[in-house]
C-alpha positions as protocol buffer text, in pm:
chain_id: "A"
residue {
  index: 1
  type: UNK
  ca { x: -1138 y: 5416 z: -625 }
}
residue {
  index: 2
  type: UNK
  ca { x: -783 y: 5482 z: -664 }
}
residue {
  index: 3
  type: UNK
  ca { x: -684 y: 5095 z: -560 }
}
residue {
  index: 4
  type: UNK
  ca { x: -947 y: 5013 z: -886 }
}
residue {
  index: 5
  type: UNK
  ca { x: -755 y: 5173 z: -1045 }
}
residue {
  index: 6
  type: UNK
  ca { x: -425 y: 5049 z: -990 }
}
residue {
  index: 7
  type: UNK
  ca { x: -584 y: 4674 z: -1028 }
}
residue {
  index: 8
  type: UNK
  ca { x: -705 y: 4745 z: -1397 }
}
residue {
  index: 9
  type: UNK
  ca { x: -434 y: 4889 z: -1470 }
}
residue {
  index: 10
  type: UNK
  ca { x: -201 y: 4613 z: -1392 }
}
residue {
  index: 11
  type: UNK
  ca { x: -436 y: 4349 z: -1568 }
}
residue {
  index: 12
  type: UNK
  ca { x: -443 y: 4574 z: -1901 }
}
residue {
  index: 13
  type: UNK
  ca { x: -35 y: 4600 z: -1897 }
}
residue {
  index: 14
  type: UNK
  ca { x: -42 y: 4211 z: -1831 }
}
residue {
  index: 15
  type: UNK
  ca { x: -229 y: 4115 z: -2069 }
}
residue {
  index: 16
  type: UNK
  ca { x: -102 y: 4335 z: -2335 }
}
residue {
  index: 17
  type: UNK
  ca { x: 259 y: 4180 z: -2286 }
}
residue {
  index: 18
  type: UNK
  ca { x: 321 y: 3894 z: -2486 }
}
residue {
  index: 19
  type: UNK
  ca { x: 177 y: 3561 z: -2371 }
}
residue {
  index: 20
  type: UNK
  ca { x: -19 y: 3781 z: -2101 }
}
residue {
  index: 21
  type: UNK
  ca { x: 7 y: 3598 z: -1719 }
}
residue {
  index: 22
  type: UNK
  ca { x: -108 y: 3295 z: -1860 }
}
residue {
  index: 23
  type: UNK
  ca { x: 201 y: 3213 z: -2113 }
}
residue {
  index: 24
  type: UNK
  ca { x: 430 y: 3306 z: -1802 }
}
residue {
  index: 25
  type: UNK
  ca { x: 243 y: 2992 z: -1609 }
}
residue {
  index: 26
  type: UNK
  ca { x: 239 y: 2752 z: -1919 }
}
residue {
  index: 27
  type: UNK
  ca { x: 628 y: 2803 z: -1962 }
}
residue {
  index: 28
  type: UNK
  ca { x: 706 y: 2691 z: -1551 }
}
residue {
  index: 29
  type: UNK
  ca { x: 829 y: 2323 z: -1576 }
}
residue {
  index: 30
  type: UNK
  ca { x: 545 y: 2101 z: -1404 }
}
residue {
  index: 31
  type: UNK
  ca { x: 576 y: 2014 z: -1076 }
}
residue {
  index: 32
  type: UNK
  ca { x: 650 y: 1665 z: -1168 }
}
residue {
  index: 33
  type: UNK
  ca { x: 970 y: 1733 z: -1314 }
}
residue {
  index: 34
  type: UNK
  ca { x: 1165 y: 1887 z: -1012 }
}
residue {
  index: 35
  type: UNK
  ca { x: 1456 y: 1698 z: -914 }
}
residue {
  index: 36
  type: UNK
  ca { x: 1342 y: 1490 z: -642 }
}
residue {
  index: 37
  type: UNK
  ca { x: 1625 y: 1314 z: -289 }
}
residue {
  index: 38
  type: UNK
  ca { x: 1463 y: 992 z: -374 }
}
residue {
  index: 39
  type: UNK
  ca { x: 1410 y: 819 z: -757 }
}
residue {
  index: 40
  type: UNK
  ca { x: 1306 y: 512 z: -833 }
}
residue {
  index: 41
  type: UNK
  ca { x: 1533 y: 273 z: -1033 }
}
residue {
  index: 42
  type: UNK
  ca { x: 1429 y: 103 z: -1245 }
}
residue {
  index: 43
  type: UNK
  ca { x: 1353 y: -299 z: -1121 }
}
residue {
  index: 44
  type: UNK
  ca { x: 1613 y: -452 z: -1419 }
}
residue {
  index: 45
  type: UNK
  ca { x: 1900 y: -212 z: -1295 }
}
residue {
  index: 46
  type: UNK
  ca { x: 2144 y: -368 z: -1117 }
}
residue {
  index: 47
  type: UNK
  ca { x: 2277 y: -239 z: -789 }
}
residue {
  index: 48
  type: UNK
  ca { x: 2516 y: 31 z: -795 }
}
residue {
  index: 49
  type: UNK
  ca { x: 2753 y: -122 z: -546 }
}
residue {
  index: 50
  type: UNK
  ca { x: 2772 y: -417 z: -751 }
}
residue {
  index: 51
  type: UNK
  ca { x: 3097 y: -492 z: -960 }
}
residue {
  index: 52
  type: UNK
  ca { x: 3131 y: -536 z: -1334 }
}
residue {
  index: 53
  type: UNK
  ca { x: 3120 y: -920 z: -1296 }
}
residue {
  index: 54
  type: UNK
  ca { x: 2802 y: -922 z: -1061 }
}
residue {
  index: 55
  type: UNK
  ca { x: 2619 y: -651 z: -1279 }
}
residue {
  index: 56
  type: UNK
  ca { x: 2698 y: -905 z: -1581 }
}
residue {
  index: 57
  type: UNK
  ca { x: 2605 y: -1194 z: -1358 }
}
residue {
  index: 58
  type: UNK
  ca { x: 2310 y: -984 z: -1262 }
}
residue {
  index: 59
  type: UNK
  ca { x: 2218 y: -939 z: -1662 }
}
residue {
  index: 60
  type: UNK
  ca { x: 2259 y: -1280 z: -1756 }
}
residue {
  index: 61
  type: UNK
  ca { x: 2035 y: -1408 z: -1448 }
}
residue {
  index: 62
  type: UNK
  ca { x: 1782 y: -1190 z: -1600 }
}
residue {
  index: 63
  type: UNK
  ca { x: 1738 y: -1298 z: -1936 }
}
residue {
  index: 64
  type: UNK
  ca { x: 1782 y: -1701 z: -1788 }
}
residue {
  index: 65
  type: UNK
  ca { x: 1451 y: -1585 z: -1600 }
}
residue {
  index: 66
  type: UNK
  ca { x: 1276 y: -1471 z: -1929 }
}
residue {
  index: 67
  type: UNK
  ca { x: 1389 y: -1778 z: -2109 }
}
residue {
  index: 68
  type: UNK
  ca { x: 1238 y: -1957 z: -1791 }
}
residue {
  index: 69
  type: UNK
  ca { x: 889 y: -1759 z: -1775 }
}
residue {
  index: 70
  type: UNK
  ca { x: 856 y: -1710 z: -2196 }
}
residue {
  index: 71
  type: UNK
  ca { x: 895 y: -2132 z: -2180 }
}
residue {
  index: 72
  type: UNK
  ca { x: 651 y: -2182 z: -1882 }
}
residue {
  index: 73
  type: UNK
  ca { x: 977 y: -2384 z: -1725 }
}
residue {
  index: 74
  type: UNK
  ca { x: 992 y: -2381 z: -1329 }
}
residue {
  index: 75
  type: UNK
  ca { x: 1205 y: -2155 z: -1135 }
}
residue {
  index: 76
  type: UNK
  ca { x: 1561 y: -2256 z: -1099 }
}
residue {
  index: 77
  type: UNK
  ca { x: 1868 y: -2045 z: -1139 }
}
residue {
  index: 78
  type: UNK
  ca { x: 2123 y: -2346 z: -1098 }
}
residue {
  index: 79
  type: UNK
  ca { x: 1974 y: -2532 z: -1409 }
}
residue {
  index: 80
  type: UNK
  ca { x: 2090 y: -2263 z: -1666 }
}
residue {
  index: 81
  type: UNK
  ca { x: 2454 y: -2296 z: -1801 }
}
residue {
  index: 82
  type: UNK
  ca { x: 2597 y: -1958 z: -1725 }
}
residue {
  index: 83
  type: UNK
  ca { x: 2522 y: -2029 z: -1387 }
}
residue {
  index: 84
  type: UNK
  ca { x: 2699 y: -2387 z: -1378 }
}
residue {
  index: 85
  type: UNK
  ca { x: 2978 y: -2281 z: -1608 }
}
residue {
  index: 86
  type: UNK
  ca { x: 3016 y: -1893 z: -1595 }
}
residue {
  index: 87
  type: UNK
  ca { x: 3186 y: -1680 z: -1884 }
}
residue {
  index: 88
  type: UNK
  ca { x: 3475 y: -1551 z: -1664 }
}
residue {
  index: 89
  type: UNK
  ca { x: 3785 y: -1645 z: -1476 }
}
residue {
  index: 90
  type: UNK
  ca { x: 3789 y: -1887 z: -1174 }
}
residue {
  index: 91
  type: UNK
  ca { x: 3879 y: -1625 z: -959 }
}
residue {
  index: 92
  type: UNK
  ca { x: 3576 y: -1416 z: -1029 }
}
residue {
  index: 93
  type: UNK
  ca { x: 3261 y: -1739 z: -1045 }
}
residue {
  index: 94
  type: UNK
  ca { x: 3141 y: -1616 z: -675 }
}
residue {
  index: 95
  type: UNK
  ca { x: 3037 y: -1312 z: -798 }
}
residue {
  index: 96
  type: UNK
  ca { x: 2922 y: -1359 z: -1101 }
}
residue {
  index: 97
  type: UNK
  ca { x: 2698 y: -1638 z: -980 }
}
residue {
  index: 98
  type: UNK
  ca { x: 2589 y: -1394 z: -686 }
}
residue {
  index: 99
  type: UNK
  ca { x: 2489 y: -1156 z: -947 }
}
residue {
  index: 100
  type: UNK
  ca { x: 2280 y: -1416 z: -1167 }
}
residue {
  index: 101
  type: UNK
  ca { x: 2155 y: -1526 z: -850 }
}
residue {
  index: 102
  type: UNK
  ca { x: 2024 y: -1206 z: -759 }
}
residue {
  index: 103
  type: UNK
  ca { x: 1938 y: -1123 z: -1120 }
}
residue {
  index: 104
  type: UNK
  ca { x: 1720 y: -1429 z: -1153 }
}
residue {
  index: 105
  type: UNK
  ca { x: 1490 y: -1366 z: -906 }
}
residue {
  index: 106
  type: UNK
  ca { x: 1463 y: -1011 z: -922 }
}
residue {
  index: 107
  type: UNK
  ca { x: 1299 y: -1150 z: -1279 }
}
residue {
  index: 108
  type: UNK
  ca { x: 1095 y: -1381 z: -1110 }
}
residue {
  index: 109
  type: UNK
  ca { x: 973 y: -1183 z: -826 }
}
residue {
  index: 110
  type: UNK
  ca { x: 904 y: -905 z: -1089 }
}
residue {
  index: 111
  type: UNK
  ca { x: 638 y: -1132 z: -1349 }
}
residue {
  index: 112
  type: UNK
  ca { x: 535 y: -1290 z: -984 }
}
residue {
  index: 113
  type: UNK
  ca { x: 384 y: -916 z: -891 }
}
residue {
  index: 114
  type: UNK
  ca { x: 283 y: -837 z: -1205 }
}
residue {
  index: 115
  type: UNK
  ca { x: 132 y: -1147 z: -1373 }
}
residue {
  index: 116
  type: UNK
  ca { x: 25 y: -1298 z: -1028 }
}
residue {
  index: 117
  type: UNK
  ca { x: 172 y: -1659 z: -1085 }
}
């Protein structure tokens, strides 16, 4: 009797508080929310160990690639000025064309598994 008691008890102070239990359960952030070791970038990003001149290499391969799939043209990254002729010094064309390279098809790859061409 006495542990009856003590379990209405409880429930009447709890749900006389503000809210009551359930208010103290809809405040808790989902689940979903909590930080997680591993997130997901997302596929347009370049890679973080790039350099400035890849990532911009990396950018400009990506829109080439839109201009390519919005224009039903076929797949090659060479045919697109930037990549012939690249906005930046001499010394840096390697990796900016390894960028647009790797930009480019990222693109590609990307409409390929989601458009199944």
């Amino acid at each position: 009797m006495n542990r009856n008691w003590i379990a209405i008890s409880t429930l009447a102070v709890s749900l006389a508080l503000p809210g009551g239990i359930l208010a103290a359960r809809g405040n808790a952030a989902p689940a979903s929310a909590a930080p997680s070791f591993y997130q997901e970038r997302p596929w347009d990003q370049p890679p973080d160990e790039f350099r400035d001149v890849q990532k911009q290499g990396f950018r400009d391969g990506i829109d080439a690639a839109h201009h390519d799939i919005d224009n039903h043209r076929h797949r090659d990254a060479e045919h697109h000025e930037r990549f012939r002729h690249p906005p930046v010094s001499h010394d840096l064309v390697r990796d900016y064309r390894d960028g647009f390279r790797r930009g480019y098809d990222t693109a590609w790859n990307h409409f390929d598994e989601h458009h199944g061409w």
